[in-house]
N, C-alpha and C positions, 0 to 999 in steps of 0.2 A: 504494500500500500504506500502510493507516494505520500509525501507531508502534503501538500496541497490537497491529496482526498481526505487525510485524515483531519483536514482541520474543517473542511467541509461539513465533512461526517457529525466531528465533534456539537460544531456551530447550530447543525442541525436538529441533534437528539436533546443538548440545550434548549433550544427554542421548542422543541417539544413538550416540556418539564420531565424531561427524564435525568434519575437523581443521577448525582455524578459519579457515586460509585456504578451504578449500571452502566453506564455511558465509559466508565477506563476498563469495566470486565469486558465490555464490548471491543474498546479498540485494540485492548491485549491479545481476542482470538483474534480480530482480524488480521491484526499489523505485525503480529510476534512480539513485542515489546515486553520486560515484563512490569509488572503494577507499579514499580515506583517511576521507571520511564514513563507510564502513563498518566500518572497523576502528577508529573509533574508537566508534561505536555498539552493535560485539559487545563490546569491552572491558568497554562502560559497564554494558551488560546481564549479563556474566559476572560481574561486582562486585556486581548489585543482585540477582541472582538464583541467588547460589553457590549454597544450600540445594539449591533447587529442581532445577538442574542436576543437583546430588551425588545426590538421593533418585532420578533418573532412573537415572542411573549406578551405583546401588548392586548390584542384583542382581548386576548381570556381575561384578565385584570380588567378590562373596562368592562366586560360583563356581570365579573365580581361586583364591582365598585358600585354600578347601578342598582346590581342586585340589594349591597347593603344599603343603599340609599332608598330603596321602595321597600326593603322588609324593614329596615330600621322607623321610615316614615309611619307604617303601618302599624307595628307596635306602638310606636306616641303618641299615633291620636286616638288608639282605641284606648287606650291607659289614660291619656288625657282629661278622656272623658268622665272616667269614673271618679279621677280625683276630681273635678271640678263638682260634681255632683255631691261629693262629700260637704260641700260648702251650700250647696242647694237644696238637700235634701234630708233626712233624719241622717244626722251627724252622728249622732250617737248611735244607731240602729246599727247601721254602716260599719262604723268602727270599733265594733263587736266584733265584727266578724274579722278577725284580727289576720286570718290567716289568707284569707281572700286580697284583703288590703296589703298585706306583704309580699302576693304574686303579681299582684297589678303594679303596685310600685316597682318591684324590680324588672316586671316586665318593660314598664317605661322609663328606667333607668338603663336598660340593655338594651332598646329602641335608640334612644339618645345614642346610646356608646357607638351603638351601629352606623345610625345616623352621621354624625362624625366623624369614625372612620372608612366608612365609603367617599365621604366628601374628600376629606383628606389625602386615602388613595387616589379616587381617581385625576383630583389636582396633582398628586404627582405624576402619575402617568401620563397626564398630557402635557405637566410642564417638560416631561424628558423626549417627550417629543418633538416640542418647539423648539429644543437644544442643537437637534440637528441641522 
């Protein structure tokens, strides 16, 4: 296997999310090398070719990203609700039910978390796109 296939090869299985140990058992049977030439060879290649890798890997991250930003959105406002209604409604009644009230709250505190970082991710992923 010449280096120009393997770095190819490398760049590719990368941009597929295949872990990097798969990825140097892989180029060890192809190339004969053994695991520590390997691993130091995908290292070399994920430093010379971060871009490259990253614009592979970008779609799935923005699907992620959206993802947590529509399921995060949808846990805070259902959870939104119920605490708002604590304030509207028999307050007391409500907050009896102790155990109700501590799944709805953390549910909307794990909405928010989501929320945020969906935002967060997918601003990076398109600010590292504007980079190029």
């Amino acid at each position: 296997m010449k280096k120009e296939e393997a770095v190819n090869f490398v760049v590719q299985e990368l941009g597929k999310h295949q872990s990097r140990n798969e990825v140097i058992v892989a180029l060890c049977q192809k190339s004969g090398m053994n695991w520590v030439q390997a691993e130091q060879f995908v290292k070399q290649v994920e430093v010379d070719h971060k871009t490259t890798i990253g614009s592979r890997q970008r779609p799935l991250f923005i699907v992620m990203g959206i993802t947590f930003i529509v399921v995060g959105c949808g846990l805070l406002i259902y959870n939104i609700q119920y605490v708002i209604s604590l304030f509207q409604r028999d307050a007391v009644g409500l907050t009896l039910a102790a155990t109700s009230a501590t799944y709805r709250i953390g549910s909307m505190v794990t909405g928010l978390g989501m929320l945020i970082g969906g935002i967060i991710g997918l601003f990076r992923v398109m600010s590292d796109s504007r980079e190029k």
